[in-house]
KEKE-3310 file (N, C-alpha, C; in steps of 0.2 Angstrom, whole numbers, plus 5000, padded with zeros to 4 digits):
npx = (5021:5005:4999:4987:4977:4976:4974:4969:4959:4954:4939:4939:4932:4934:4934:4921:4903:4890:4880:4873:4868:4877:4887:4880:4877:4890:4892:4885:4890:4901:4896:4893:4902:4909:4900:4901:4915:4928:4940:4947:4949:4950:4936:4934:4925:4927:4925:4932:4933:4927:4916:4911:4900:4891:4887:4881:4888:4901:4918:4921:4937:4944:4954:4969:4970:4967:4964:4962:4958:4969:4980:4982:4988:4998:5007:5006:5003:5006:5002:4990:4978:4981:4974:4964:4947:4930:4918:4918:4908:4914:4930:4945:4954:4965:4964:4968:4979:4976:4981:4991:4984:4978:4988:4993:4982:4981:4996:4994:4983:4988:4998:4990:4983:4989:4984:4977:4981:4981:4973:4958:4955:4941:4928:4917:4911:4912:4909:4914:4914:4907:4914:4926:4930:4934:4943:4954:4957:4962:4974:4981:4985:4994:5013:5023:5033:5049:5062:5073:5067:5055:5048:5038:5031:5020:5008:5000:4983:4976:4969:4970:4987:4994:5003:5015:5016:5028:5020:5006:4994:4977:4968:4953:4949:4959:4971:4981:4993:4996:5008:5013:5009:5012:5027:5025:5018:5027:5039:5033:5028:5041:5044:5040:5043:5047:5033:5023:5017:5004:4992:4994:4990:5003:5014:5011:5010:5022:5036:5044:5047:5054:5065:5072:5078:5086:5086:5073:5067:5076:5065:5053:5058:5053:5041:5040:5034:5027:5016:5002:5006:5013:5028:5040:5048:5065:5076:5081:5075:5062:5065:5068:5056:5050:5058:5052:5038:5041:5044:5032:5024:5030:5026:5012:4994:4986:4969:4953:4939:4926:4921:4925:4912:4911:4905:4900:4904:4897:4887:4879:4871:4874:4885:4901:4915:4935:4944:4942:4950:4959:4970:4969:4976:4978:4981:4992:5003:5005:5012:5024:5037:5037:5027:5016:5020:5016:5005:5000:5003:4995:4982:4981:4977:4983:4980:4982:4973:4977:4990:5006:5016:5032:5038:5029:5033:5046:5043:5035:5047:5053:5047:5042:5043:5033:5022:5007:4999:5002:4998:4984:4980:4981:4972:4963:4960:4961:4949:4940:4944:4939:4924:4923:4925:4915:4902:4905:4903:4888:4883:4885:4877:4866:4865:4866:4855:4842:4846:4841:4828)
npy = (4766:4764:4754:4739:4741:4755:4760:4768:4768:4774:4773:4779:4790:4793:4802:4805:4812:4801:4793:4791:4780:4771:4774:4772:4761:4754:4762:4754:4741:4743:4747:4736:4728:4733:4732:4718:4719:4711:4719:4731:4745:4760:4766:4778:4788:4798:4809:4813:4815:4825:4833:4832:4823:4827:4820:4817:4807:4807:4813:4829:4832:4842:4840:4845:4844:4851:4867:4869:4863:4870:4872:4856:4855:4863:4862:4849:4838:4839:4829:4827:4834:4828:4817:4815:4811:4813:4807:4799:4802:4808:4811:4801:4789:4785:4799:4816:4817:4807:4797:4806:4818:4810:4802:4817:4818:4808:4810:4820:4818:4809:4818:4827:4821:4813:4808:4796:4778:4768:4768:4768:4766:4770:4770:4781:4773:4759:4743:4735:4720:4716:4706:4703:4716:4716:4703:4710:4717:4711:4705:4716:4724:4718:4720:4721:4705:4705:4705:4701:4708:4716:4729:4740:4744:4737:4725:4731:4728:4723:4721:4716:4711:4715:4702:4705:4716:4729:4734:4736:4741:4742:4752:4756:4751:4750:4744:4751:4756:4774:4778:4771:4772:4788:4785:4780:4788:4800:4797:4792:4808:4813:4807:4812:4816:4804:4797:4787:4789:4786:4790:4778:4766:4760:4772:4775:4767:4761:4768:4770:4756:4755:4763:4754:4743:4744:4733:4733:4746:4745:4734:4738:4749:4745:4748:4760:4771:4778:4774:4765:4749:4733:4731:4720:4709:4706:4692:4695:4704:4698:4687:4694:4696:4685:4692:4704:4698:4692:4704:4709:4697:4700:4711:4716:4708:4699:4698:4694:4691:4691:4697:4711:4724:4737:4751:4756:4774:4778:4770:4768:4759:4747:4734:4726:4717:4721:4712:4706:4696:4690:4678:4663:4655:4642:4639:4648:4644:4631:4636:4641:4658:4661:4660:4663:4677:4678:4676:4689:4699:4693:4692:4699:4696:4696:4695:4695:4688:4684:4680:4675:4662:4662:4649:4646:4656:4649:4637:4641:4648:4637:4629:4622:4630:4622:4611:4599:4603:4619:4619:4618:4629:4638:4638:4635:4651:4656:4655:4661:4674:4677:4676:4684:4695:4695:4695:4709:4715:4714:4718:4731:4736:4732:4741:4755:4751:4753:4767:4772:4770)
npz = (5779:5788:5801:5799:5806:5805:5794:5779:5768:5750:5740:5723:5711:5693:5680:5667:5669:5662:5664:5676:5682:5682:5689:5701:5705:5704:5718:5725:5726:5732:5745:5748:5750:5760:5771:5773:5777:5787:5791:5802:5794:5789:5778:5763:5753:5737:5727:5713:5699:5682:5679:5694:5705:5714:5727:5743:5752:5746:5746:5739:5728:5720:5705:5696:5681:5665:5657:5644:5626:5620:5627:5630:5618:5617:5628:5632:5626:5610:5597:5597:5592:5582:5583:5584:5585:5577:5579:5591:5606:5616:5625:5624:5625:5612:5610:5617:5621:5634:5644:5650:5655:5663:5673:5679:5685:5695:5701:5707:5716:5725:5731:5736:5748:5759:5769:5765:5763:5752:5738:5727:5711:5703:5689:5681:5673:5674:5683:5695:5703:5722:5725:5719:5724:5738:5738:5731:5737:5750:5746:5742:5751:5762:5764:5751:5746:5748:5733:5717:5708:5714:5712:5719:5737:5741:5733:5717:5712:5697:5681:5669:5660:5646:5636:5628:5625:5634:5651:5646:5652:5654:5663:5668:5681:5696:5710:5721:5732:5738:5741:5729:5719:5720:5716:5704:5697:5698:5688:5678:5674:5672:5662:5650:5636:5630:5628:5619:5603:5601:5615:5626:5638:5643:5644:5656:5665:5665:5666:5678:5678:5668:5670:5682:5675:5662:5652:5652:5646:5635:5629:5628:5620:5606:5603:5602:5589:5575:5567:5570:5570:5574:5581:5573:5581:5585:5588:5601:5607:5610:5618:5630:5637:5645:5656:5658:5660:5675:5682:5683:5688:5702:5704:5704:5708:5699:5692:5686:5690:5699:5681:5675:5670:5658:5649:5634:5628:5618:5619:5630:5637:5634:5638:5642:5642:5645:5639:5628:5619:5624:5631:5638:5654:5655:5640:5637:5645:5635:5626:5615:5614:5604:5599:5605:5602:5590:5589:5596:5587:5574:5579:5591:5601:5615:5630:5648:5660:5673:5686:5681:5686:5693:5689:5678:5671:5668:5662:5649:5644:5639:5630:5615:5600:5588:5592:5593:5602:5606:5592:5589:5600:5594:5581:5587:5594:5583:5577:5588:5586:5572:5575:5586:5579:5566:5578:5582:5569:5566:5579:5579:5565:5571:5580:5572:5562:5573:5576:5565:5564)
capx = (5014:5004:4997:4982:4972:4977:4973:4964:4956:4949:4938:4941:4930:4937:4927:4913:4897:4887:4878:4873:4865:4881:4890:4877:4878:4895:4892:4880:4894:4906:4893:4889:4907:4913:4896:4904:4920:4929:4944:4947:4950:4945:4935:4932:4923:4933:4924:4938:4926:4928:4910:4909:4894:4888:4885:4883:4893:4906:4923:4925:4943:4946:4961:4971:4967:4967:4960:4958:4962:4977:4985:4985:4993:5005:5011:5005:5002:5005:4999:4984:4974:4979:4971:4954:4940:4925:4915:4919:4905:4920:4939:4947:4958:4971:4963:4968:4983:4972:4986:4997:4980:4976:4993:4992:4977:4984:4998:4991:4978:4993:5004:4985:4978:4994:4981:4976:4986:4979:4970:4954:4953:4935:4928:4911:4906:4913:4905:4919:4910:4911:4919:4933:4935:4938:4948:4959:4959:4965:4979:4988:4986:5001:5019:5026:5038:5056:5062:5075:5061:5052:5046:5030:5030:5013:5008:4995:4979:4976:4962:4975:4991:4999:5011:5019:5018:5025:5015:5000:4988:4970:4966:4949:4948:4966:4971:4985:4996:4998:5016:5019:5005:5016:5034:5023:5017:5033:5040:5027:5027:5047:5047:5031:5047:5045:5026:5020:5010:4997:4993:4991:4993:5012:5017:5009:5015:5032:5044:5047:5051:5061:5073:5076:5080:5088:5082:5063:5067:5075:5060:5049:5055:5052:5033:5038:5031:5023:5008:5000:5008:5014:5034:5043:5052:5070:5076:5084:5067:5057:5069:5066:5047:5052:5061:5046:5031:5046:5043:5022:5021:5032:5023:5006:4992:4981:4962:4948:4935:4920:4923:4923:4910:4915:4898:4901:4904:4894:4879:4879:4867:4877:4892:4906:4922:4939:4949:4937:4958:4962:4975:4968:4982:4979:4984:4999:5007:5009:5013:5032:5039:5034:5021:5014:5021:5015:4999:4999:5004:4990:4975:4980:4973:4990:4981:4982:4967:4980:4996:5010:5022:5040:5039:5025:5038:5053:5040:5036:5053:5055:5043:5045:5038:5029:5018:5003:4994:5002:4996:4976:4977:4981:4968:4957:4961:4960:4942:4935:4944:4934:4920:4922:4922:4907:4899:4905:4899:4883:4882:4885:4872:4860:4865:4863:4847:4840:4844:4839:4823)
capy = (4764:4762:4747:4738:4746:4761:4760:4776:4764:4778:4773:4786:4788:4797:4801:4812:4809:4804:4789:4791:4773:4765:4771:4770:4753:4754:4763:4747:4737:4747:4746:4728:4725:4736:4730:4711:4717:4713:4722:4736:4750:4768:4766:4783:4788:4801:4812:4815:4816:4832:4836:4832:4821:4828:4816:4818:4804:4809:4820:4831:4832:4845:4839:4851:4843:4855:4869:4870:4860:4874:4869:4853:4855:4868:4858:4840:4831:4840:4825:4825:4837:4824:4810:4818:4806:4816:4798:4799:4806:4811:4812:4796:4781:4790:4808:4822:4816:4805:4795:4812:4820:4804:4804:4821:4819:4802:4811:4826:4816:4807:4820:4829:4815:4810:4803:4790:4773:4763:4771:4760:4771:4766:4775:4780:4770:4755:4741:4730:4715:4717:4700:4706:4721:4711:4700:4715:4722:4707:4704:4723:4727:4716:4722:4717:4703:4705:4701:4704:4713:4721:4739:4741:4741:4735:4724:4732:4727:4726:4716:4711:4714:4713:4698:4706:4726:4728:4739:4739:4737:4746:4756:4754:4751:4745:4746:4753:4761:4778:4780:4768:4777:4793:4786:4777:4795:4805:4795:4794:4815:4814:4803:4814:4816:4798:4795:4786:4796:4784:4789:4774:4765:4758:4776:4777:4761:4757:4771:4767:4750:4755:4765:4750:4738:4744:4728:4731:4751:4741:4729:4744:4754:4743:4749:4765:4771:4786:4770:4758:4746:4730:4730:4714:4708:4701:4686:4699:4706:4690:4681:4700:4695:4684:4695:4708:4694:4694:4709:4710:4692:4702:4719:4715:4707:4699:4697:4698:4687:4693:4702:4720:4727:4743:4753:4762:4780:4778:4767:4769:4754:4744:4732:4723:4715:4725:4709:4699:4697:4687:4671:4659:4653:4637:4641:4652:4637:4627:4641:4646:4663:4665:4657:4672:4686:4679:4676:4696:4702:4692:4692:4706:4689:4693:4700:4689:4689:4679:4680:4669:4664:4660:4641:4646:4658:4647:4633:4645:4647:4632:4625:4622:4632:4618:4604:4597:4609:4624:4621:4614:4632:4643:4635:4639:4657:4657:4653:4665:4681:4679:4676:4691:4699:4696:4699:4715:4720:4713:4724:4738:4734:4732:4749:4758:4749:4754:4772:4775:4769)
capz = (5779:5793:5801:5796:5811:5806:5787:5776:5759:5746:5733:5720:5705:5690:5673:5665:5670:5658:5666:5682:5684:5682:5696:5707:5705:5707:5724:5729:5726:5738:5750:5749:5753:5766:5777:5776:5779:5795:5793:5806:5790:5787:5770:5761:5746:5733:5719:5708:5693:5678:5681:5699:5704:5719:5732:5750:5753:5742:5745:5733:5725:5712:5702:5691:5674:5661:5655:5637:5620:5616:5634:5630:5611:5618:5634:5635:5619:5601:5593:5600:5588:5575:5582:5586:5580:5578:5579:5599:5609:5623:5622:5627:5623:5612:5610:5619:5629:5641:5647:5652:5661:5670:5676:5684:5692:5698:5707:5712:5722:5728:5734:5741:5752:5762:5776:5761:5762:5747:5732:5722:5706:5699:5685:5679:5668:5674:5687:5699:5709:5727:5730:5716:5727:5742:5736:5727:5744:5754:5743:5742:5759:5764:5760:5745:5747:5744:5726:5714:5705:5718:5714:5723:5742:5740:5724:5714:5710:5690:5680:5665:5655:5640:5636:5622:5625:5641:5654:5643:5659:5655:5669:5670:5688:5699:5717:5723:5737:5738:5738:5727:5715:5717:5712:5698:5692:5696:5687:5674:5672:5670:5656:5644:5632:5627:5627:5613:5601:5603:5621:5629:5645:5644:5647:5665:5673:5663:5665:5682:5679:5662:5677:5687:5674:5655:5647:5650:5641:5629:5624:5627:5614:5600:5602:5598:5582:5572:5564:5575:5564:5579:5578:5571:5587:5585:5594:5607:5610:5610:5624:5637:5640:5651:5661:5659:5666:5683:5685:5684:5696:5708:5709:5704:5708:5692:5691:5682:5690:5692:5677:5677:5666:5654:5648:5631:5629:5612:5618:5637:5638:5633:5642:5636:5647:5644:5637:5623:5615:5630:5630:5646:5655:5651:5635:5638:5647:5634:5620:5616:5615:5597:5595:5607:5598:5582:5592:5597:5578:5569:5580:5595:5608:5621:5637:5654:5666:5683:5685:5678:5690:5692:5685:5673:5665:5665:5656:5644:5639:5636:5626:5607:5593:5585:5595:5591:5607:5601:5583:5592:5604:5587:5578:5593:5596:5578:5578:5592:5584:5568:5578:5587:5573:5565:5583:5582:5564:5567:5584:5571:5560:5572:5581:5565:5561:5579:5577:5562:5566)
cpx = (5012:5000:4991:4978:4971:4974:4970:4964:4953:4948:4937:4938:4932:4932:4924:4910:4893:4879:4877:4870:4871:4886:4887:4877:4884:4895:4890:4886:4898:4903:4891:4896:4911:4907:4899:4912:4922:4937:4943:4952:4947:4944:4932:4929:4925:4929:4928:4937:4927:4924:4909:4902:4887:4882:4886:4887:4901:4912:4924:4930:4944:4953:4963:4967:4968:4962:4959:4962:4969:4981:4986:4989:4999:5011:5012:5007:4998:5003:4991:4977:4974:4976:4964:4951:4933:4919:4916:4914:4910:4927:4939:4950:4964:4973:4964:4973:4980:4977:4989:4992:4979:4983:4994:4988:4978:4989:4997:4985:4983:4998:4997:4984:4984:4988:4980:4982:4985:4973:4964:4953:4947:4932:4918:4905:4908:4911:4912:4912:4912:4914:4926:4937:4938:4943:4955:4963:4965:4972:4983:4986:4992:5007:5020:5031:5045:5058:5066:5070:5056:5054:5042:5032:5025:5012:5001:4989:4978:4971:4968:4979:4991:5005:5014:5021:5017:5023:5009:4995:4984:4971:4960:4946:4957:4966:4977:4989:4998:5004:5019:5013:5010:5021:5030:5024:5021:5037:5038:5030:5035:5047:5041:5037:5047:5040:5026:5017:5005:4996:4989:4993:5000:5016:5015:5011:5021:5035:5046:5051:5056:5067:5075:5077:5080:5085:5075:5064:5070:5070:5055:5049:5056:5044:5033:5039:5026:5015:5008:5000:5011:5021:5035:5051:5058:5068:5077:5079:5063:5059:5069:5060:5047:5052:5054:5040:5036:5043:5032:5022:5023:5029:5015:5002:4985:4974:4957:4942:4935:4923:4920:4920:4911:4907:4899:4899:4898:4888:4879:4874:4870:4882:4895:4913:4929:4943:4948:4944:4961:4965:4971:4976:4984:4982:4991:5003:5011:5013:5022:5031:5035:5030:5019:5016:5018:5007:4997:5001:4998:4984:4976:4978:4980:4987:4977:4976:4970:4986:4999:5015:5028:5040:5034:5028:5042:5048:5038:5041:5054:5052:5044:5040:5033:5028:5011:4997:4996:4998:4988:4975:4978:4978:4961:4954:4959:4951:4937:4937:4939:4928:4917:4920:4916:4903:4898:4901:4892:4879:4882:4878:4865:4859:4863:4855:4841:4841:4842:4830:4820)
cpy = (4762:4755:4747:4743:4752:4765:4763:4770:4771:4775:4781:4785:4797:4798:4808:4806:4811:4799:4788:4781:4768:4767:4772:4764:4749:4755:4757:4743:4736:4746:4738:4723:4727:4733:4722:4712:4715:4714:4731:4743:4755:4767:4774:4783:4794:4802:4815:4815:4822:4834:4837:4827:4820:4826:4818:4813:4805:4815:4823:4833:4836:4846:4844:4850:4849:4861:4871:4865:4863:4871:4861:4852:4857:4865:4852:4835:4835:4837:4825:4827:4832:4817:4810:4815:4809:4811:4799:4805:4811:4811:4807:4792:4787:4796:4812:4820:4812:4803:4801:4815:4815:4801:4810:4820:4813:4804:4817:4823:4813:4812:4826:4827:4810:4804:4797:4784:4771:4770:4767:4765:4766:4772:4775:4776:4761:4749:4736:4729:4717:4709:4703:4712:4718:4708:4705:4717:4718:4705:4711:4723:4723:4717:4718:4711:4702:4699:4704:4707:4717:4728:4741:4740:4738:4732:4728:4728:4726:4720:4713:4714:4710:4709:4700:4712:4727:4734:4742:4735:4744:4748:4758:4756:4746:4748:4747:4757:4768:4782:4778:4772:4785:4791:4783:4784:4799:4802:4796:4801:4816:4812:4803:4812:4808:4794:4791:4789:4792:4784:4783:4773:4763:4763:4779:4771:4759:4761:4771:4760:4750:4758:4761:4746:4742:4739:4730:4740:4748:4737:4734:4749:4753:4746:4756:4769:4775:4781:4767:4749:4741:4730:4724:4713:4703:4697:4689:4701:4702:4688:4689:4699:4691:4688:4701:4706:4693:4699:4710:4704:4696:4708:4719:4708:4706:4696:4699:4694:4687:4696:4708:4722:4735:4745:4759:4770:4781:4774:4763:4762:4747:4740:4727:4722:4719:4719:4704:4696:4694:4680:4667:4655:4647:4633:4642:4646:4632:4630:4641:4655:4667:4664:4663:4677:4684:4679:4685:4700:4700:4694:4697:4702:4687:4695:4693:4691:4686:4680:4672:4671:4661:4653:4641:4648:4653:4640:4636:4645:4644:4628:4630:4626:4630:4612:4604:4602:4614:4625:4621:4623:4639:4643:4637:4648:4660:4660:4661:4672:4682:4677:4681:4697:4701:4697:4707:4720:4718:4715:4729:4740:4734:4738:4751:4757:4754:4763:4774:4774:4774)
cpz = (5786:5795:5800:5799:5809:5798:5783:5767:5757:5740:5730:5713:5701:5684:5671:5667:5666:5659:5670:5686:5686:5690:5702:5709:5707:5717:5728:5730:5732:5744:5753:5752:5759:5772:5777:5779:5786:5795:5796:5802:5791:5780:5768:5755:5743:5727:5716:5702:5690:5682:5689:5699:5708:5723:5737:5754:5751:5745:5740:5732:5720:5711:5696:5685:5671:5660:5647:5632:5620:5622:5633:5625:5613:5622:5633:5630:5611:5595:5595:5596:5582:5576:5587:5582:5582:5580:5586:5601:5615:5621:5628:5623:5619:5610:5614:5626:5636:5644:5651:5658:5666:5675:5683:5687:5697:5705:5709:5718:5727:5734:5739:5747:5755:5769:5772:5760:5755:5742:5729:5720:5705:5694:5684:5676:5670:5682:5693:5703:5714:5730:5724:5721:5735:5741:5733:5735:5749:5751:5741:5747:5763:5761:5754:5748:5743:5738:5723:5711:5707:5716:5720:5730:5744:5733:5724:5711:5702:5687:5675:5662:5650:5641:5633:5625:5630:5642:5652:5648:5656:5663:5671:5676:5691:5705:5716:5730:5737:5736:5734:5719:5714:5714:5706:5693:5690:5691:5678:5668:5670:5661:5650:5638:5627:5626:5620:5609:5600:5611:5625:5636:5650:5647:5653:5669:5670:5667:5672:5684:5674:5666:5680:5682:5664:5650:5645:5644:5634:5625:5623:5620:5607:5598:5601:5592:5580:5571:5570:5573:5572:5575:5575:5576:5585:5590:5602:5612:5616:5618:5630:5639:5646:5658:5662:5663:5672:5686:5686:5689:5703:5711:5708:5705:5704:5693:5690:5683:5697:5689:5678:5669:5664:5651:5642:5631:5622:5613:5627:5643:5638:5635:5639:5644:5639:5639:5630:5620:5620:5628:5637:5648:5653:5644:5634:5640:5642:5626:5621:5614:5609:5596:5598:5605:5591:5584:5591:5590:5574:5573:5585:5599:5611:5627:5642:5659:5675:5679:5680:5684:5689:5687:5679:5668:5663:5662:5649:5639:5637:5629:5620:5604:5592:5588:5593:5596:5604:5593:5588:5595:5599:5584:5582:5593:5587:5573:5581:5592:5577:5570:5581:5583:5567:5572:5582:5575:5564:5574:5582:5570:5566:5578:5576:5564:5566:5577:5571:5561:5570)
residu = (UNK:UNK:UNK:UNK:UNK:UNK:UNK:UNK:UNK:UNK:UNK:UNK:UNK:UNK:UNK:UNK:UNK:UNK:UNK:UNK:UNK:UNK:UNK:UNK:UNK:UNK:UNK:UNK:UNK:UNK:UNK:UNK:UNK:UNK:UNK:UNK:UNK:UNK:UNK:UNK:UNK:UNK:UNK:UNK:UNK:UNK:UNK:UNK:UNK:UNK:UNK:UNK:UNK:UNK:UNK:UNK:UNK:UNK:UNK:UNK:UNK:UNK:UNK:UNK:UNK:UNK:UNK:UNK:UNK:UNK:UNK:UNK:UNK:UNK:UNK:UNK:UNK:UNK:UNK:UNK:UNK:UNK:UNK:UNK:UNK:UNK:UNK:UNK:UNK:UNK:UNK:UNK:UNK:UNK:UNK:UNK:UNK:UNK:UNK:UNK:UNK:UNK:UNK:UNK:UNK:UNK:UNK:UNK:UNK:UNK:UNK:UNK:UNK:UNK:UNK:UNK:UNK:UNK:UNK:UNK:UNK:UNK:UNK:UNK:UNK:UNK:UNK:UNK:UNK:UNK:UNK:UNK:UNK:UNK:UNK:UNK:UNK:UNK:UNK:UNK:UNK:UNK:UNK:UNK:UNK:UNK:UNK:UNK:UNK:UNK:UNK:UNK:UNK:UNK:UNK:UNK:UNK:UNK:UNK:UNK:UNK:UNK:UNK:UNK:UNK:UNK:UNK:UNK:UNK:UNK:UNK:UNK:UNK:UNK:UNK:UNK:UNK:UNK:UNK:UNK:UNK:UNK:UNK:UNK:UNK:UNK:UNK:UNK:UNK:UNK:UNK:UNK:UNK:UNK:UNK:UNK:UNK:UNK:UNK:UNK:UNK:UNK:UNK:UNK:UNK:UNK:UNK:UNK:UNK:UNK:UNK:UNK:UNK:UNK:UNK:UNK:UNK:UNK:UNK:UNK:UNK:UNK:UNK:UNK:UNK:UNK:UNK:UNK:UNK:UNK:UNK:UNK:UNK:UNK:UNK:UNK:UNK:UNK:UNK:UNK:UNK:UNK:UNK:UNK:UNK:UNK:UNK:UNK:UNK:UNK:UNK:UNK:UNK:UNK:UNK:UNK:UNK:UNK:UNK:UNK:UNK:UNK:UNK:UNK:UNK:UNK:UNK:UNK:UNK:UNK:UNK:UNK:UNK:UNK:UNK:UNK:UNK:UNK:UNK:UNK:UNK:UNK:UNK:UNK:UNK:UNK:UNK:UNK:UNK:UNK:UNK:UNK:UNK:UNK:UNK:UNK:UNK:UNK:UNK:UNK:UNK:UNK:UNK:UNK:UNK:UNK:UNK:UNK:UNK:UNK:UNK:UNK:UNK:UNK:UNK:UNK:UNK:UNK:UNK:UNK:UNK:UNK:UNK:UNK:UNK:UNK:UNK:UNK:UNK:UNK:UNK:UNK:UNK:UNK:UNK:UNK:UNK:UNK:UNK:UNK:UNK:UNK:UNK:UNK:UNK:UNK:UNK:UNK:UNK:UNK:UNK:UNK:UNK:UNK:UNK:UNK:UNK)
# end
């Protein structure tokens, strides 16, 4: 890596275009933070985009990606024709092998763009503040610091994970290094043979950490599974998470404030933050092990918006089952999942309404 002075940032947006307003907005954003910077960087901007979105500002990048349905069935992701939902304006989430594509294109830009230090995927449809990206910036551009659990020569960027299912980080939008983006990928493309059949995003940033540490492929592949049915984690299990939040304090960097808004593929007008199923740390803190898996089995409310660190976990671990906060923060959570819920069918209903009008 070279020194700061020396430093190549590319924002890199990936996507269809189906909403040009959004990432114009985003562009303003980009703009709004590279004129306060005062680091002596090279900032780029990177069309990496299906369509292309032919800006004069813009590098365009054309990534292999695919060329047809049959090539993904033949090669990529043979499950992927049976979990087509025709209800999807676009192919995403666990349609058409996304995960495997957005991989390749990940290290194919990687092993093209050698002059590029640092990576900021952003995507179409989705908005990052520019004090988020600042902040994202100033915090990976410093070496990682040595760690039993150092992967990363650089921590990553990330808005939030999974406390239960490790390496389930959205990907959205995240910062990263270059290099450490390719061993991520190479890595990644080794280990298709064990995807989920749900393609999600565990199989783009784990399997390099399932090579450096047996334990985490062991808690990993409790998750995999023909249903989307959440396992029934032993005690063996249970007592690995720990070890799994080690390794996320160590290589990454957590934050999701401002919030990054997400702009449906289905009602493009529309925006919505990526985590509404989110724990606050506050919470987490005074939770035990189980409580949180039982948390992430009933309600699906395990994903972190900040780190947890060292003494955050070894308090974790410790604390009991059964206390009177724990019962008060399950009670809570309890509350603003069916909350959510009716939100949601009542944002239904009142799409529906609206188009049939």
């Amino acid at each position: 890596m070279r020194s700061i002075n020396t430093t190549t940032i590319a924002f890199a947006f990936f996507g269809m275009k189906y909403n040009q307003s959004i990432w114009k907005k985003q562009l303003s954003e980009i703009k709004k933070y590279i004129n306060k910077s005062t680091l002596k960087v090279k900032f780029i901007l990177l069309d990496c985009s299906r369509e292309g979105i032919n800006h004069k500002e813009f590098e365009r990048e054309e990534l292999k990606g695919y060329k047809n349905d049959q090539e993904i069935y033949e090669r990529f992701d043979p499950l992927a024709k049976y979990r087509k939902d025709p209800r999807r304006i676009l192919t995403g989430g666990e349609t058409y092998a996304t995960i495997f594509l957005q991989c390749k294109d990940f290290n194919d830009l990687s092993k093209k763009r050698e002059d590029i230090d640092f990576i900021f995927r952003l995507r179409l449809d989705v908005i990052v503040d520019h004090i988020l990206i600042e902040k994202a910036i100033n915090k990976v551009l410093e070496p990682n610091i040595k760690s039993p659990f150092k992967i990363f020569e650089h921590k990553a960027w990330i808005q939030f994970f999974n406390l239960v299912d490790p390496f389930f980080i959205f990907d959205t939008a995240f910062l990263i290094s270059r290099t450490d983006l390719k061993a991520m990928t190479d890595e990644s493309l080794k280990s298709g043979k064990y995807y989920k059949p749900s393609s999600l995003p565990t199989m783009l940033w784990g399997p390099l950490f399932y090579k450096n540490n047996t334990f985490l492929s062991i808690l990993a592949s409790n998750f995999y599974n023909e249903s989307k049915r959440e396992p029934n984690l032993n005690n063996n299990s249970i007592n690995l998470l720990p070890l799994y939040w080690k390794y996320i304090y160590a290589n990454f960097y957590v934050d999701f404030n401002p919030e990054v808004f997400h702009y449906f593929q289905w009602a493009p007008n529309k925006r919505e933050t990526r985590t509404w199923l989110k724990i606050e740390k506050q919470y987490v803190k005074h939770l035990s092990l189980r409580n949180i898996v039982f948390i992430h089995k009933l309600f699906g409310s395990s994903f972190m918006e900040e780190n947890l660190t060292y003494s955050d976990i070894l308090k974790i671990s410790k604390n009991d089952d059964f206390s009177i906060k724990s019962l008060n923060i399950l009670l809570k959570i309890s509350y603003n999942f069916f909350n959510l819920k009716f939100s949601r069918i009542l944002l239904k209903f009142n799409l529906n309404k609206n188009t049939s009008n």
